[in-house]
C-alpha positions as CSV (number, residue, x, y, z in Angstrom):
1,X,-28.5,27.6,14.0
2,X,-25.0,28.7,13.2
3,X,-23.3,25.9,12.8
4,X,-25.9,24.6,10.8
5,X,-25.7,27.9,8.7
6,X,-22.1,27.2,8.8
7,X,-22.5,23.9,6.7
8,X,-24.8,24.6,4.9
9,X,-22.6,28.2,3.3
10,X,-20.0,25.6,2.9
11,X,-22.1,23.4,1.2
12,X,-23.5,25.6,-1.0
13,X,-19.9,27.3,-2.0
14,X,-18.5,23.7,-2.7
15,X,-21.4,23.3,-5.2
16,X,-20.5,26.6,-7.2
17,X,-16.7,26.1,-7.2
18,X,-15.8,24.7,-10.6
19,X,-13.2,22.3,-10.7
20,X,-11.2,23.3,-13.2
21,X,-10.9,26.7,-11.5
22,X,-9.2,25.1,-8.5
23,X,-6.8,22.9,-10.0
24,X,-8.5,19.6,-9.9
25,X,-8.9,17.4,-12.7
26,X,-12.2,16.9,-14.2
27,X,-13.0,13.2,-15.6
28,X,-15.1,12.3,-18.3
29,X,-18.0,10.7,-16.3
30,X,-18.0,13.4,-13.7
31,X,-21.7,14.3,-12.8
32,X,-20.9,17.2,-10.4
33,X,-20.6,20.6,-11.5
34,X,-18.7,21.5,-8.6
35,X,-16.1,20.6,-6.2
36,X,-17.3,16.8,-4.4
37,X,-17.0,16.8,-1.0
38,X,-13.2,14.2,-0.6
39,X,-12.0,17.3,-3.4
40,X,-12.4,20.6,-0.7
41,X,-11.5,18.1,1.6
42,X,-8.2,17.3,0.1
43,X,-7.7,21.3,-1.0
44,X,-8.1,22.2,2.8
45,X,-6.0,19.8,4.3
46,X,-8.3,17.7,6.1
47,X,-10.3,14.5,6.3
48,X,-13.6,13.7,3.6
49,X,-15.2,12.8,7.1
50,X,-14.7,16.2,9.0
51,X,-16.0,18.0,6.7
52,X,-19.1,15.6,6.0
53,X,-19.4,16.4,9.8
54,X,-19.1,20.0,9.8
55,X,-21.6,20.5,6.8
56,X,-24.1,18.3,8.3
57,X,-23.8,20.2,11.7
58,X,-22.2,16.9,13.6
59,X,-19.0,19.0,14.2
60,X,-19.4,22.6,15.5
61,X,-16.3,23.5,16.6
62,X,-14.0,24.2,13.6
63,X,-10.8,26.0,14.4
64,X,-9.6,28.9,12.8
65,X,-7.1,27.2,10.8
66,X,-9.7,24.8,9.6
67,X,-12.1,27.6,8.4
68,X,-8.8,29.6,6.6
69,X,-8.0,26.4,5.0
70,X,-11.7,26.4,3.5
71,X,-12.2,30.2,2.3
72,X,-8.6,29.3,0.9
73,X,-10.1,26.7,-0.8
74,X,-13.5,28.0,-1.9
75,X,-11.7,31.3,-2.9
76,X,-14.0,33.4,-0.9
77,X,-13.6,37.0,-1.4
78,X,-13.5,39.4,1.8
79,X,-17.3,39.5,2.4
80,X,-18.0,36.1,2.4
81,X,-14.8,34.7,4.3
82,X,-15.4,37.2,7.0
83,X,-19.4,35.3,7.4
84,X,-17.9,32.1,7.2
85,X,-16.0,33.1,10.6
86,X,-18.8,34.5,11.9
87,X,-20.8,31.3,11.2
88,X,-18.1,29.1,12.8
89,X,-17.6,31.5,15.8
90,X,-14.8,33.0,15.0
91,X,-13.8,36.7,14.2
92,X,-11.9,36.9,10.9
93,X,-8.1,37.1,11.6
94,X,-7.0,41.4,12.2
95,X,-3.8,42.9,11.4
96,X,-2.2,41.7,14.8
97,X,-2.0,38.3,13.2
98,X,0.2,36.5,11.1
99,X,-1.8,36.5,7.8
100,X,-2.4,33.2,6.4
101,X,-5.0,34.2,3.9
102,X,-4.5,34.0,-0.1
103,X,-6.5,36.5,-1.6
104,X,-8.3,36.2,-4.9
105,X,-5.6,38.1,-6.5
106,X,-2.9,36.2,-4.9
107,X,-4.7,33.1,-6.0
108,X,-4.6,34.3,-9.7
109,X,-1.3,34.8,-9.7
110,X,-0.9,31.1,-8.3
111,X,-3.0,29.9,-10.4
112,X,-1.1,31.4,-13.4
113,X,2.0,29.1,-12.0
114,X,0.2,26.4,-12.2
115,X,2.3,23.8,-13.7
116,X,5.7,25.5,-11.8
117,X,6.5,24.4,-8.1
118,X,5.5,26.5,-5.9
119,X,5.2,26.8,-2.0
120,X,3.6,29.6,-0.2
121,X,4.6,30.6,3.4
122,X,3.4,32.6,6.0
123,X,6.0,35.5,8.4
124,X,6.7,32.0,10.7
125,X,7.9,30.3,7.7
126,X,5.4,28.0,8.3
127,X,3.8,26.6,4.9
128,X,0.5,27.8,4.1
129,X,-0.3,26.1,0.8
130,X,2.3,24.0,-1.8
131,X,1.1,23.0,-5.3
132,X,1.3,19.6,-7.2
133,X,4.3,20.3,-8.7
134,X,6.2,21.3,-6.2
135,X,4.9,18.2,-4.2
136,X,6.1,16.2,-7.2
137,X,9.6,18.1,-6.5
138,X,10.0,18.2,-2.9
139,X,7.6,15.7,-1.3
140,X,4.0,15.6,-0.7
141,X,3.6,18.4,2.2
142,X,-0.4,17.1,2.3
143,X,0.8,15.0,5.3
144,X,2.3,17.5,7.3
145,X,0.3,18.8,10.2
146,X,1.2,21.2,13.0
147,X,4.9,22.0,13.5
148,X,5.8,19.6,10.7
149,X,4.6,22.6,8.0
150,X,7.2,25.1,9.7
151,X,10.5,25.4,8.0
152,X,12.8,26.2,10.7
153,X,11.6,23.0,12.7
154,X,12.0,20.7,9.3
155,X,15.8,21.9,8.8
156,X,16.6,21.8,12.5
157,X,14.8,19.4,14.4
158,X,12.9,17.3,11.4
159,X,13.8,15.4,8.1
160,X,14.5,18.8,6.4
161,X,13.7,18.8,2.1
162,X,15.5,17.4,-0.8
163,X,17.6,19.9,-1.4
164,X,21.4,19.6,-1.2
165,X,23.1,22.2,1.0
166,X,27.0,22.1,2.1
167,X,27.0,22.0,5.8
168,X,28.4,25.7,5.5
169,X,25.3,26.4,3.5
170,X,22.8,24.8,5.8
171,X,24.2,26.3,8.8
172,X,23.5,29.9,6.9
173,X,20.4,29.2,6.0
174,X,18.9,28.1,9.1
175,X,20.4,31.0,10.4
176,X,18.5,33.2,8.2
177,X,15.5,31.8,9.0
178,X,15.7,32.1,12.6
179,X,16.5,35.7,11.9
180,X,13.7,36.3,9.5
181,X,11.3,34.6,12.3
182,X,12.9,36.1,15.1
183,X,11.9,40.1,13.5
184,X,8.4,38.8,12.9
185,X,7.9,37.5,16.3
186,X,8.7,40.7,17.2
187,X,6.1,42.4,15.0
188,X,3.3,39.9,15.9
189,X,3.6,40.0,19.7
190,X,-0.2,39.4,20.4
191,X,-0.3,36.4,17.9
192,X,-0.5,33.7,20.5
193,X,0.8,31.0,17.7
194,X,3.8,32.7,17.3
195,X,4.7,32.6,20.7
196,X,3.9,28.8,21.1
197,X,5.9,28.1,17.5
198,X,8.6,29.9,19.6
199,X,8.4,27.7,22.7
200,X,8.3,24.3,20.7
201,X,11.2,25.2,18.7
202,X,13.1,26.4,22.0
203,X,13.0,22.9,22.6
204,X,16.2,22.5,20.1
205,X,19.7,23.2,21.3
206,X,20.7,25.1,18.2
207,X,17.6,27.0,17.7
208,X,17.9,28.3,21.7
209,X,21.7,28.9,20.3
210,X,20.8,31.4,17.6
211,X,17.8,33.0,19.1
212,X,19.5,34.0,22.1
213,X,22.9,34.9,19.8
214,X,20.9,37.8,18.2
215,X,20.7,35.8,14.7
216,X,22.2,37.9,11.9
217,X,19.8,40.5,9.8
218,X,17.4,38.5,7.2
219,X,19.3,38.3,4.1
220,X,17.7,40.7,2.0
221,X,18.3,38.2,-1.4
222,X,15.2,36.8,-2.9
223,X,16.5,34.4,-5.5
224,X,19.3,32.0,-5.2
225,X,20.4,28.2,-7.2
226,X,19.2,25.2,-5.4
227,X,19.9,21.6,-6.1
228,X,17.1,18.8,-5.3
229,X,18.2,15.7,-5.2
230,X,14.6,13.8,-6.4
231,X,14.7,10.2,-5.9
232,X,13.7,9.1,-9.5
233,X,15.3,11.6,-11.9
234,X,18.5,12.5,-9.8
235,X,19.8,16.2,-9.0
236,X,18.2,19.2,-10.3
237,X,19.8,22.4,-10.6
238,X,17.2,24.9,-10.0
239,X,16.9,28.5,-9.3
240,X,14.9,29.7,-6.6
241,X,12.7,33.1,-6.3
242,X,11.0,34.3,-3.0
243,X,8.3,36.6,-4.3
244,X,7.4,39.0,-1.3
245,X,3.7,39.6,-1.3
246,X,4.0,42.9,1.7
247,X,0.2,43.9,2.3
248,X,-0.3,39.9,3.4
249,X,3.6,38.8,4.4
250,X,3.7,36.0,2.4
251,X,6.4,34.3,1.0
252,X,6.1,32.7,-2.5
253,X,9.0,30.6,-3.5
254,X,9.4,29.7,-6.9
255,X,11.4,26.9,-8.4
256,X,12.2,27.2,-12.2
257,X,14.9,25.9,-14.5
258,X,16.5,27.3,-18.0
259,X,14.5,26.8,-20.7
260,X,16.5,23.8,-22.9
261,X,18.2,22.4,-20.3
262,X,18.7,18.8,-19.1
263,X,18.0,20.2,-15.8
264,X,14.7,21.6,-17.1
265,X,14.1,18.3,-18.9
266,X,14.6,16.8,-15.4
267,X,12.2,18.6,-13.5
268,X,9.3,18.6,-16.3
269,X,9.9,14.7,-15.6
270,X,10.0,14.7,-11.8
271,X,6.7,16.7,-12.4
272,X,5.0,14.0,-14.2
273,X,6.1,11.1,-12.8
274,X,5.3,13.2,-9.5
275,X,1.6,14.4,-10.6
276,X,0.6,11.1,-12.3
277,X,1.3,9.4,-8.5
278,X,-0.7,12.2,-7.0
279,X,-3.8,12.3,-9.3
């Protein structure tokens, strides 16, 4: 009976969720008022088949990722995630947990950035949720499952971003973020992901290196220039805010230009070109 109930909440949340409201383009023949089932599909990250599974009661084990990734993307408020974990099984994430939830007002403010890149990441610096333009920037993160979304693994051990670092300014900024993970893990120690992040990435050299070193404090800066080098317009000189949302430790980074720029020019480009491919 729960799982069913499970489906059938989801179901009925899809149908009230307009699409406008969650960033998805609305064609002209479009019949449905709310979000179609390969839409919440592609907002929570996983396959139009899963979840015809899980809201016909097929699939009745969801994990708690996978029922995070739909409150995200139904924009439940507190009430209503919390019964959606319930339905699936699950007690709603507590404060000994790294918080992956976006609340509603979190969500506003993204929504409010909508045509800016932006990338939203949890205390692991694992990514949490990136938006179309910052897709069309950086890469489309839609593919990226598991350890893939973490940061510290993509700049040590994976294929890293397009942005252009020195090998002085690489080597920092890894650094940092082991340090920033490396305080976290310390305030999360009954978060069982944490811990198994932690092993996975003790499976690289330098990461063993500069946990065991005592990484240097977290730089306390929140904004700093980055280039991208984007394969179709060429380098972009950007400047790069972390917003710090406390009461959830997130991290919100932000990727603008000046106004008039050619570099601005550039990255409204990279952004069409970018979104058109993605539509």
């Amino acid at each position: 009976m729960e799982t069913w109930e499970f489906g059938r909440m989801v179901r009925r949340c899809r149908d009230r969720v307009a699409p406008e409201t969650a960033g998805v383009p609305v064609g002209r023949r479009r019949r449905a008022s709310g979000l179609r089932r390969e839409e919440l599909a592609g907002l929570a990250g996983i396959s139009a088949d899963y979840l015809t599974r899980l809201e016909q009661g097929r699939a009745t084990s969801p994990s708690v990722q996978v029922v995070e990734a739909l409150a995200r993307a139904l924009r439940l408020a507190d009430g209503e995630r919390d019964l959606l974990f319930r339905l699936a099984g699950h007690v709603a994430p507590g404060l000994d947990l790294v918080p992956s939830r976006i609340t509603p007002s979190v969500q506003r403010l993204l929504d409010r950035l909508a045509g800016t890149p932006v990338a939203v990441y949890d205390a692991t610096w694992t990514l949490v949720v990136a938006n179309a333009p910052y897709d069309a920037l950086m890469g489309d993160t839609t593919t990226w499952h598991g350890i893939e979304r973490n940061a510290v693994w993509r700049h040590l051990a994976g294929p890293g971003t397009r942005a252009v670092h020195t090998p002085e300014e690489h080597a920092d900024f890894v650094a940092q973020l082991v340090a920033d993970l490396r305080l976290n893990a310390a305030r999360y120690p009954a978060d069982r992901s944490v811990t198994r992040l932690v092993e996975q990435l003790s499976r690289i050299p330098r990461f063993v290196e500069l946990w065991e070193a005592g990484a240097p404090e977290p730089a306390q800066e929140t904004s700093r220039h980055k280039i991208v080098d984007h394969p179709l317009v060429g380098r972009i000189t950007l400047d790069c805010d972390t917003l710090i949302v406390a009461a959830d430790d997130l991290r919100i980074m932000v990727y603008t230009a000046e106004p008039g720029t050619e570099d601005a020019e550039r990255l409204g480009l990279a952004i069409v070109l970018g979104t058109q491919t993605l539509v």
